[in-house]
C-alpha positions in Angstrom: 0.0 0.0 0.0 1.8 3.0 -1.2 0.8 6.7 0.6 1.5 9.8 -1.2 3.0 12.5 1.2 3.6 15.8 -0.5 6.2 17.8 0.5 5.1 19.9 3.4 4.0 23.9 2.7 4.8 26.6 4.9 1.8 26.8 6.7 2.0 23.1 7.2 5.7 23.6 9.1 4.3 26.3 10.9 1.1 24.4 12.4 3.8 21.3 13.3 5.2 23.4 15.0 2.7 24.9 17.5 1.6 21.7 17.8 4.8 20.5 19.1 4.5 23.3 21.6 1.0 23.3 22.8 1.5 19.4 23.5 3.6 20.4 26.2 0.6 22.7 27.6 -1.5 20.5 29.0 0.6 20.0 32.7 0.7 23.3 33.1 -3.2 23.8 32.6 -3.4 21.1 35.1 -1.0 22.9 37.6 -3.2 25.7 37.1 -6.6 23.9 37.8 -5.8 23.4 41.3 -6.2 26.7 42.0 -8.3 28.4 40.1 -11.9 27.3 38.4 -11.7 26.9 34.8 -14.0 29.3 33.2 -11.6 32.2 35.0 -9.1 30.9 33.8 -9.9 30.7 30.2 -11.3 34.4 30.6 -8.2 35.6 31.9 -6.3 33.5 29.4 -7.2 34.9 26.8 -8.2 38.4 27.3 -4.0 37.9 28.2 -3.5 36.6 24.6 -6.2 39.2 22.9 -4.2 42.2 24.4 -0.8 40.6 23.0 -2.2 40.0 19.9 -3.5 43.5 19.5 -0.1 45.0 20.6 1.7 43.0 17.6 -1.5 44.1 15.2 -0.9 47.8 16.3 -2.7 50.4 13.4 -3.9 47.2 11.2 -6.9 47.2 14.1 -8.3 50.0 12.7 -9.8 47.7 9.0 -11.3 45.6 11.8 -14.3 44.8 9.6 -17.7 43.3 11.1 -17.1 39.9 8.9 -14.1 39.7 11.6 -15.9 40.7 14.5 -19.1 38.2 14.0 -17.2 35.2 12.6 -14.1 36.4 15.3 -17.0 35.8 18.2 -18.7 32.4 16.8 -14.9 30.8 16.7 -14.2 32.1 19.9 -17.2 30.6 21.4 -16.3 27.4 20.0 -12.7 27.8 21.1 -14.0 29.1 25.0 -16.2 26.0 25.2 -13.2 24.3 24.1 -11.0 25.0 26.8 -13.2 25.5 29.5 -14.3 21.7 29.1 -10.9 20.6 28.7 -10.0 22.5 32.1 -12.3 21.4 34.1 -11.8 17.7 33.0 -8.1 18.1 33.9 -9.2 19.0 37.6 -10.1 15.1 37.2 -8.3 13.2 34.9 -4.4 13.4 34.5 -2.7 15.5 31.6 -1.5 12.4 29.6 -5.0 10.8 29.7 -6.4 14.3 28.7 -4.1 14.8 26.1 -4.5 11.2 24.2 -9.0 12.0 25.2 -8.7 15.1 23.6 -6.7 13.5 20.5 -10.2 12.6 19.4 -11.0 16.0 17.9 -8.7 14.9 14.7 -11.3 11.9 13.2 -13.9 14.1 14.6 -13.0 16.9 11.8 -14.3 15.2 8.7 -17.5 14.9 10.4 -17.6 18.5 11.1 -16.4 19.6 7.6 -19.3 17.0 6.3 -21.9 19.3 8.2 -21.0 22.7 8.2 -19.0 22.7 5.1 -20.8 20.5 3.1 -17.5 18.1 1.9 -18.3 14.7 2.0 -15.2 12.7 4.5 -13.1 10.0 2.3 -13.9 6.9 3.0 -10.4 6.2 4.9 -11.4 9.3 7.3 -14.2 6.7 8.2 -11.2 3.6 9.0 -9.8 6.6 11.3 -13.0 7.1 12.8 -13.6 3.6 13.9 -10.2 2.9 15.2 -10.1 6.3 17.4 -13.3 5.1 18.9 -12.0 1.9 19.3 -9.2 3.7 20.8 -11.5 5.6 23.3 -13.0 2.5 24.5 -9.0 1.4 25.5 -8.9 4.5 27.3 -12.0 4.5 29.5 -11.1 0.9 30.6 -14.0 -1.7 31.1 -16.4 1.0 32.3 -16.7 1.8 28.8 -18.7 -1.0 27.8 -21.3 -0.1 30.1 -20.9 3.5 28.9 -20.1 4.5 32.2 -17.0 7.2 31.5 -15.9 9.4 34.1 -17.2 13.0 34.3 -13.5 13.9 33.5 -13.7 11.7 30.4 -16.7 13.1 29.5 -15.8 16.8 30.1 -13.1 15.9 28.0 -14.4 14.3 25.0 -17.2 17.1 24.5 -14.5 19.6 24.7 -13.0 17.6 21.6 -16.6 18.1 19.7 -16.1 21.5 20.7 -12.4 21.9 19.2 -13.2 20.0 15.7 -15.8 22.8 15.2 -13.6 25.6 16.0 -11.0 24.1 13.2 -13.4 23.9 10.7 -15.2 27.6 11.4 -11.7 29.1 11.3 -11.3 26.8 7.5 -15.0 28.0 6.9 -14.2 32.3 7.7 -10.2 32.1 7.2 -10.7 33.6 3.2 -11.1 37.6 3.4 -10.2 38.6 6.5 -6.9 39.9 8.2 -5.3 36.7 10.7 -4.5 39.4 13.1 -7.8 41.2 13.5 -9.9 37.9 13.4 -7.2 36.3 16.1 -8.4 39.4 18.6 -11.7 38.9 18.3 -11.7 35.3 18.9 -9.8 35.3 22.0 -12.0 38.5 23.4 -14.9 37.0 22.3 -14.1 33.3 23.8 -12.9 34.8 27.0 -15.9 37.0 27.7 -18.0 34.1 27.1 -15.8 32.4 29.6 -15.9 35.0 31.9 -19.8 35.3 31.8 -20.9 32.0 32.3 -19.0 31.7 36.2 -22.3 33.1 37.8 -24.2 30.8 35.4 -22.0 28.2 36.3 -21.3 29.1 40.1 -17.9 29.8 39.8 -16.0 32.3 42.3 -13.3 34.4 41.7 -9.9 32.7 43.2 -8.2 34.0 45.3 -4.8 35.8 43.9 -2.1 33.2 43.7 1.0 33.5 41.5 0.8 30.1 39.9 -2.5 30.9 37.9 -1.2 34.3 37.2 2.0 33.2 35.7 0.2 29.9 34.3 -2.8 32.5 32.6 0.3 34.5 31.4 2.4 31.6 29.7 -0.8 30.0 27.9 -1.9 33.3 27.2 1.2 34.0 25.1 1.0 30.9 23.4 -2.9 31.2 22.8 -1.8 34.4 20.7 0.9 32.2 18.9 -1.7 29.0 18.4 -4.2 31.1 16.9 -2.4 33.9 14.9 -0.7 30.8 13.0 -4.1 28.4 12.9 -5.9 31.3 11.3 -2.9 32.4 8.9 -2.1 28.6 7.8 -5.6 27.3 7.3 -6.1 29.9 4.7 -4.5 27.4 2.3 -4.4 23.6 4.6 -7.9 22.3 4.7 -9.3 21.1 8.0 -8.7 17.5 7.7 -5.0 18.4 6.7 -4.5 20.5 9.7 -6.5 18.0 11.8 -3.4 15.3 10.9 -0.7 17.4 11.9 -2.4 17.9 15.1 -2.1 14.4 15.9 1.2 15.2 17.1 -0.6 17.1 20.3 -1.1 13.8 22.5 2.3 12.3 21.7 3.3 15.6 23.0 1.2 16.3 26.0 1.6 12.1 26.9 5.1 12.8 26.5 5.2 15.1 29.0 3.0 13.8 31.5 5.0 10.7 31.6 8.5 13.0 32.4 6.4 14.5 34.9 5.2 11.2 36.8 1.9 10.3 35.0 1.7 6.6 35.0 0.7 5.1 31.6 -1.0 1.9 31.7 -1.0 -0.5 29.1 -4.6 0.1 27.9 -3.8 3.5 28.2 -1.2 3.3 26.0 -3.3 0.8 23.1 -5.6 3.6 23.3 -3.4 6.3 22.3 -1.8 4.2 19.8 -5.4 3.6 18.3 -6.0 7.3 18.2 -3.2 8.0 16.7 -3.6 5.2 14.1 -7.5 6.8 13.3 -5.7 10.0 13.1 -3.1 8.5 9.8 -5.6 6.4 8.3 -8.3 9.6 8.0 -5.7 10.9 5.7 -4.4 7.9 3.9 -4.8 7.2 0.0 -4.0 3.9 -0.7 -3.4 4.1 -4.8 -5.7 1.0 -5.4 -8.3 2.8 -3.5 -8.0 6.2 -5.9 -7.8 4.0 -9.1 -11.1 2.3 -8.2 -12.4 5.9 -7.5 -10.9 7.2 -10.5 -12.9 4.3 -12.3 -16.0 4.5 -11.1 -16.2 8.3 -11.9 -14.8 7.4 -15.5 -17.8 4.6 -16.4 -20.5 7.0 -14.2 
């Protein structure tokens, strides 16, 4: 079975690469949840990264149009929901096990570009599909049979719904706006929303403690990075593209748990592996499959 891999663009470097980095987020989100709820902490997060972002932007604010500021506000929701899910499953679950959860975003994708964007998913995104469920049934252990996943699991795997439809709004709005002006109003947008939903939700302000301030502050900074590049490189990388090459995020974040004293079981481990696996096979074109394809289009 041969696979073609193109030579990587640009844009396709530059999303490996902030991939690489934010894999090695996900302790320090959960150093942070310990002492602070997570719906502040997004808020403050990335107001932090908005105000960066709009430093860096300096007079190019002034275009901002109200194509950037409405489709800005709908990514940002999805991107707040995102992270505050993912935050407050980490007050629960360890940041290996939340890294290879949240892994499941990347099948997820083609789903998402099937409904919103109207693109029909390849028949191998649907082999990847099947083997990162298989792969969250590894992870959940026995319970999952009996579909009974921790409420950090499930925390988790909704703030994976919630990430796949951010990557394929940004894909959907990327053409025609300014990356810079469109990365401010997400994050102000996604961390207003987080900020308003603490009285919904019940959450108190925290008391002031350095570690969330300085842990706000580092994410923050790489919040501006993430999405400045996510919304400058999927102008050209389609979402199921840049869904693969965030497959490296778990190996990352896992990686990094481990170091840090996470213990990975076996079944924890089979688990990521069959994430992982979903997340290659979504994009792979085996050349007898595209010759039958190519066929069946000719004598159609």
């Amino acid at each position: 079975m041969k696979i073609r891999l193109p030579t990587p663009t640009p844009q396709e470097l530059a999303l490996a690469g902030v991939t690489a980095l934010w894999g090695g987020t996900f302790l320090i989100l959960h150093l942070a949840m310990q002492h602070c709820g997570p719906m502040f902490f997004v808020g403050v997060r990335f107001l932090m990264a908005a105000a960066m972002v709009a430093c860096l932007a300096g007079r190019h604010m002034t275009g901002l149009t109200r194509k950037e500021v409405r489709s800005g506000i709908l990514i940002g929701i999805a991107l707040s929901i995102g992270y505050v899910l993912q935050s407050a499953g980490l007050r629960e679950v360890t940041s290996s096990r939340s890294a290879f959860i949240t892994a499941l975003y990347v099948p997820l994708v083609p789903l998402f570009q099937w409904a919103i964007l109207r693109k029909s998913p390849h028949i191998m995104s649907w082999v990847g599909i099947g083997l990162a469920f298989a792969g969250l049934i590894a992870l959940a252990g026995p319970a999952a049979l009996t579909l009974t996943f921790s409420h950090g699991d499930l925390l988790t795997v909704l703030s994976a719904c919630a990430i796949a439809a951010e990557i394929v709004l940004i894909s959907l709005f990327a053409q025609g706006v300014d990356s810079r002006r469109i990365t401010v109003c997400q994050l102000v947008g996604g961390g207003l929303f987080a900020l308003l939903l603490m009285p919904v939700a019940g959450e108190h302000v925290p008391t002031f403690s350095w570690i969330w301030v300085v842990c706000a502050a580092a994410l923050g900074s790489l919040s501006a990075l993430v999405q400045l590049v996510m919304n400058w490189a999927q102008k050209s990388v389609p979402p199921s593209k840049a869904a693969v090459i965030y497959a490296g995020e778990p190996v990352w974040g896992g990686l990094v748990g481990w170091l840090a004293g996470d213990q990975l079981q076996a079944t924890t481990l089979l688990g990521a592996a069959l994430i992982v696996c979903g997340v290659l096979a979504s994009e792979m074109r085996p050349r007898w499959l595209v010759k039958r394809q190519q066929h069946l289009t000719e004598n159609g």
